[in-house]
C-alpha distance (Angstrom), angle and dihedral (degrees) to the residues before:
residue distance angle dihedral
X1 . . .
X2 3.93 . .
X3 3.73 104.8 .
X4 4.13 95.0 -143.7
X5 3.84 97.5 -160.2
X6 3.99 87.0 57.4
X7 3.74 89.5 39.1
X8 3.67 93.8 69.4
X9 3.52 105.4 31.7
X10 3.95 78.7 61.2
X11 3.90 87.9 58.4
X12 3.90 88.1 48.5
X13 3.27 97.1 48.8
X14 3.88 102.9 39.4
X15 4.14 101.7 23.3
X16 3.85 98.3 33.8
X17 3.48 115.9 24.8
X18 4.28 97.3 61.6
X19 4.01 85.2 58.6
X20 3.49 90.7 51.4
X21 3.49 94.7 49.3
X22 3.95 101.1 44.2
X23 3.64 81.3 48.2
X24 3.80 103.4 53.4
X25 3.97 86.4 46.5
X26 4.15 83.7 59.3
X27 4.34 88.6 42.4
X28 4.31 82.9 45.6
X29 3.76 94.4 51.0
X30 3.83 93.5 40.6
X31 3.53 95.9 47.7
X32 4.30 88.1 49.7
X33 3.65 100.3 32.9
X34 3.63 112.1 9.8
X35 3.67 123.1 -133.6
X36 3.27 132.5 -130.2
X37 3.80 99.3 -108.0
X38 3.28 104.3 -172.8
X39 4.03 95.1 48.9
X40 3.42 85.9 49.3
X41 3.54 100.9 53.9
X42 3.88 97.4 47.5
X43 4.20 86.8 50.7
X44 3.53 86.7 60.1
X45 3.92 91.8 44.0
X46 3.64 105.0 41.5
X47 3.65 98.7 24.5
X48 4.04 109.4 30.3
X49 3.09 113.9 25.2
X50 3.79 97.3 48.2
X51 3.72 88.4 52.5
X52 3.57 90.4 55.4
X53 3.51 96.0 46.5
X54 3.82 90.6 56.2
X55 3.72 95.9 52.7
X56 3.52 92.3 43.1
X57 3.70 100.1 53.7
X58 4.34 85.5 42.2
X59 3.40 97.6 54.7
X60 4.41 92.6 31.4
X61 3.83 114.4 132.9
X62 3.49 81.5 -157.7
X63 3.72 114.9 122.8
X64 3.99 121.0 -137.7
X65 3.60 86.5 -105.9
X66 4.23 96.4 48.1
X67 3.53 82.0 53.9
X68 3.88 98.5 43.7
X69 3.77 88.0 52.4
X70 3.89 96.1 44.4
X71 4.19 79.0 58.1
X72 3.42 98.3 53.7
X73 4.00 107.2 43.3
X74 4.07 77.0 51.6
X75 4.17 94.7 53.9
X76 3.75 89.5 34.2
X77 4.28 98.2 47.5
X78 4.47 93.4 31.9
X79 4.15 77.0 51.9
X80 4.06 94.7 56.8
X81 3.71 96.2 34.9
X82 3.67 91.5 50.9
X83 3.87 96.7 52.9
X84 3.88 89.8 37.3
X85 3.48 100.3 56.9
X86 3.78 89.9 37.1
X87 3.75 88.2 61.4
X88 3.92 93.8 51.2
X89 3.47 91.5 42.9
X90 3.93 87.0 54.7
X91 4.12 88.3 42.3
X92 3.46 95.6 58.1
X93 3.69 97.0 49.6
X94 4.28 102.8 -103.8
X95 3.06 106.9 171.1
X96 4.14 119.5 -125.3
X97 3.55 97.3 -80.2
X98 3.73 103.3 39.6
X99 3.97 90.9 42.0
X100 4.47 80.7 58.8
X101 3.59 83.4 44.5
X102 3.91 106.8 54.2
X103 3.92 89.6 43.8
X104 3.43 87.5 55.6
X105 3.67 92.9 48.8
X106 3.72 93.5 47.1
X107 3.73 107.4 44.3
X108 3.92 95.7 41.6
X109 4.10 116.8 66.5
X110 3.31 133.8 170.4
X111 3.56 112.0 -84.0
X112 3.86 102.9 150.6
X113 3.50 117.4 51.7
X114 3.78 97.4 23.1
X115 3.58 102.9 19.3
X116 3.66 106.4 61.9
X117 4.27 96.6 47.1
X118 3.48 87.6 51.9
X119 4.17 90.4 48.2
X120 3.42 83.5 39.8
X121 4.11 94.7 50.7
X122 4.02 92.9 36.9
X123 3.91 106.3 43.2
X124 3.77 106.8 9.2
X125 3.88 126.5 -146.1
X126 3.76 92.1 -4.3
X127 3.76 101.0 51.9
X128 4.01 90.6 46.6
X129 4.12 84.3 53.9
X130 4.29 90.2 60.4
X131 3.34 89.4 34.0
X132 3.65 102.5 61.0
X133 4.10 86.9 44.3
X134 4.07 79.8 49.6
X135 3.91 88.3 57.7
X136 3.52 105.8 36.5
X137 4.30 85.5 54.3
X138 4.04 86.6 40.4
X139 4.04 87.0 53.6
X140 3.20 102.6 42.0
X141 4.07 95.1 50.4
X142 3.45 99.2 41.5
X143 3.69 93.3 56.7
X144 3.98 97.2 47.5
X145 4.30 96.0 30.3
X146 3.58 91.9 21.2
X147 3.55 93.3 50.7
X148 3.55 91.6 38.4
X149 4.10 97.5 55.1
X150 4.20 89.2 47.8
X151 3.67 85.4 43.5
X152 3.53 109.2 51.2
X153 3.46 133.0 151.5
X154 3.66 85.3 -19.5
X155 3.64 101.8 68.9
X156 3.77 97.6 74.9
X157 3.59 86.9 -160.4
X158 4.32 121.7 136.5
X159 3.33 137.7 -136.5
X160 3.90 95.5 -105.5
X161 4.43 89.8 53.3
X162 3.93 82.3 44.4
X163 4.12 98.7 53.2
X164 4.11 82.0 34.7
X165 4.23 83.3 55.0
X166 3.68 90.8 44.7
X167 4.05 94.1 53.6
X168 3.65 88.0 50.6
X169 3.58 95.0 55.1
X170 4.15 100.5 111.3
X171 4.48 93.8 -143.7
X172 4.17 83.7 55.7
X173 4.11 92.1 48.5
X174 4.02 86.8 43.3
X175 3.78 94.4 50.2
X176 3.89 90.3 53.6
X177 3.77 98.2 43.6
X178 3.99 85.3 44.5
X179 3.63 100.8 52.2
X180 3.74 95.0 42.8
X181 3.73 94.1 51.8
X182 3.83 85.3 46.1
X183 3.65 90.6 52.2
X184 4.22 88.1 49.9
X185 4.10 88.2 57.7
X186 3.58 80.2 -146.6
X187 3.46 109.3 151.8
X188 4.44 112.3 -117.0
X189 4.05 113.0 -109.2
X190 3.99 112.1 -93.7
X191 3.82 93.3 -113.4
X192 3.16 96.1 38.9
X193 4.01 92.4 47.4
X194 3.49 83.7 55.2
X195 3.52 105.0 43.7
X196 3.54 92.2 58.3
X197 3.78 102.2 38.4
X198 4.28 81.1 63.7
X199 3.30 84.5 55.4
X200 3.70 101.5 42.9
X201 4.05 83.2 54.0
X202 3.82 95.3 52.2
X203 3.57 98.5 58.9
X204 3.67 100.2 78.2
X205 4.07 105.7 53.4
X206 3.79 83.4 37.4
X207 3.82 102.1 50.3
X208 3.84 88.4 43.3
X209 4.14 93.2 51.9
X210 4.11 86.2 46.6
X211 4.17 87.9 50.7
X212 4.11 86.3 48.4
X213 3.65 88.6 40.2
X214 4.13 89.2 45.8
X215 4.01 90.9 47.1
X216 3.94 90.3 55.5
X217 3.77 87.8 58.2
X218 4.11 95.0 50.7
X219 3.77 118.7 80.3
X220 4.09 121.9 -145.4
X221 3.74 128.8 -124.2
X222 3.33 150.1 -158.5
X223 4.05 107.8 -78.0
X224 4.25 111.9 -118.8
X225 3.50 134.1 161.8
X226 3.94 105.4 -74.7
X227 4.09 85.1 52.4
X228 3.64 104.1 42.8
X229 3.62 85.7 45.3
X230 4.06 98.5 52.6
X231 4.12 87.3 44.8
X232 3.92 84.2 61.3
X233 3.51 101.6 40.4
X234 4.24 86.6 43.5
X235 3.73 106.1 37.1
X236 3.88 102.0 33.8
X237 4.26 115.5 17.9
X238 3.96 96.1 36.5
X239 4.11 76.9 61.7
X240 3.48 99.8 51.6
X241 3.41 98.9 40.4
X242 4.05 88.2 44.9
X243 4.03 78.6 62.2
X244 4.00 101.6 40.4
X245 4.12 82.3 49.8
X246 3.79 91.0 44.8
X247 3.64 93.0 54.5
X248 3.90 104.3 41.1
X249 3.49 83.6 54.8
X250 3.76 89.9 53.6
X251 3.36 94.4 -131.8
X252 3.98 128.4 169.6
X253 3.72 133.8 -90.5
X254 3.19 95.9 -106.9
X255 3.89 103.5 43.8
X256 3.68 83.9 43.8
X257 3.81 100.6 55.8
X258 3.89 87.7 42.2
X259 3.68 96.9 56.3
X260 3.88 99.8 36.1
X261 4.16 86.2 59.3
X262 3.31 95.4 35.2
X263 4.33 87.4 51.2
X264 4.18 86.5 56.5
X265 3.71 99.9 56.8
X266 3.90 121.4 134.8
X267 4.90 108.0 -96.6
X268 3.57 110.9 -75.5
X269 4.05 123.1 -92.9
X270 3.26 87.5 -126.3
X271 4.09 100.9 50.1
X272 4.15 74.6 72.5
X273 3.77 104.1 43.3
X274 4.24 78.4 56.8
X275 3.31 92.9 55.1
X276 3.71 104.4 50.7
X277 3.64 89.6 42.8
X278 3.77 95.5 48.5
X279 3.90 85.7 33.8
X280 3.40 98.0 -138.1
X281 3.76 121.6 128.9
X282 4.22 91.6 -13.8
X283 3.58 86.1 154.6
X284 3.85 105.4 53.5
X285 4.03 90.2 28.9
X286 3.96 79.3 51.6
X287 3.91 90.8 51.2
X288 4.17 104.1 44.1
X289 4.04 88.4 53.8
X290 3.71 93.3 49.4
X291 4.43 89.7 43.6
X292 3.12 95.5 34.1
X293 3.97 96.9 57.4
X294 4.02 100.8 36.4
X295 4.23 80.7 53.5
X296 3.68 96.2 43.2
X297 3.95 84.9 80.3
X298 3.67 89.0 77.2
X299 3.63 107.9 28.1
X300 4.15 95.7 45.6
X301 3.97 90.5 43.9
X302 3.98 84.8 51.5
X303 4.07 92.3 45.8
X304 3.87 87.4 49.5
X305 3.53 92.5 45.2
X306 4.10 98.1 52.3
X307 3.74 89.7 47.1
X308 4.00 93.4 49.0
X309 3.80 81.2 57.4
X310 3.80 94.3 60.6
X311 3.78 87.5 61.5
């Protein structure tokens, strides 16, 4: 008999409390020395997390139809959460820019530099695999959509530059190159193997000290509406409806538990940087990452938990 109370204080203390820790060294440091933030976030982008990707999607015992699947409940549950919360956002009375700004908020999460220790920490091997398709779909969106709700009108920028800034996007490249060589079943170079396997191993302790790092630079404020409302939409219906999704599409366990905790972590980092550097919202976007993370403690511990009870 599963004793529940012990259950998740297991998840707390195994899953949880390691990110936490990694990322209050990064807040520590920040708050001493102060990073570099923005050199640190594009070593993780261009440098990390493409080499994970590649070794991930290598070495996945994913099939092409795991992986085709993991795609679609993505396009098919980003594509209700987007015109969801763009309704409420319009209900309430947001005005243009904050309605852009809450969708953003709500259909992108975290799924690099928290997401794939805590797949890592709560399924092993397996969860890493989804999670690393998770994160390469979370990437690329957020920096054409993502970009293109913070943007707006103002961004003056066409559809050829935009496909031209979605090429150029290094998890995109990586995917190709991966899947081809995968395809060859040609086995990878011994340096290179290497090389990239060091790299593949860096990205965790070093995404979670830029997250700290990137929390010491955000500044919290007072909850209203338009926040309270995104951390519900974010943190606890994106979840559910991860699992509703999951299991009209009859998917298995394993995808299913994957996806649904994957679908409850804290707004993305970089749903933020967007906003301060399109100006629009930098506030609020500010706000729901700071929230959003500090609460995740409780709400991705009790995701984790409910899907270690299907097992």
């Amino acid at each position: 008999m599963i004793n529940p109370l012990a259950l998740f204080a297991q998840i707390i203390y195994v899953v949880i409390a390691p990110i936490f820790l990694l990322m209050g060294v990064g807040f520590l440091v920040q708050k001493r020395l102060g990073f570099d933030i923005r050199t640190l976030t594009r070593l993780n982008f261009w440098v990390f997390v493409p080499a994970f990707l590649f070794v991930r999607v290598l070495e996945s015992s994913l099939s092409t139809h795991d992986i085709a699947l993991v795609v679609l409940h993505f396009m098919i549950s980003g594509a209700i959460l987007f015109v969801l919360t763009w309704q409420i956002a319009r209900l309430i009375g947001a005005s243009k820019g904050l309605q852009r700004a809450m969708t953003s908020s709500v259909i992108f999460y975290n799924a690099g530099n928290y997401g794939v220790p805590a797949a890592q920490l709560a399924f092993g091997a397996a969860g890493v695999a989804i999670e690393s398709i998770i994160m390469m779909m979370q990437n690329t969106t957020n920096f054409t959509i993502g970009l293109g709700l913070h943007a707006g009108a103002k961004s003056g920028v066409g559809k050829r530059d935009t496909l031209r800034a979605v090429w150029r996007l290094p998890m995109l490249q990586t995917l190709t190159v991966a899947l081809l060589w995968r395809w060859s079943g040609q086995p990878l170079p011994l340096p290179l193997q290497t090389a990239v396997h060091y790299l593949s191993d860096g990205l965790v302790p070093i995404a979670l000290i830029t997250l700290g790092a990137q929390m010491a630079t955000l500044k919290s404020f007072r909850l209203d509406l338009p926040i309270g409302l995104t951390l519900v939409l974010r943190l606890i219906v994106a979840p559910f409806l991860a699992f509703g999704l999951a299991r009209l599409m009859q998917m298995p366990l394993a995808l299913t538990q994957s996806l649904v905790v994957a679908a409850s972590f804290p707004v993305a980092v970089n749903s933020a940087l967007l906003a301060i550097e399109y100006d629009n919202e930098p506030n609020y976007s500010s706000a729901v990452v700071f929230y959003s993370t500090l609460l995740s403690v409780i709400t991705v511990s009790g995701t984790i938990f409910l899907m270690r009870l299907m097992n």
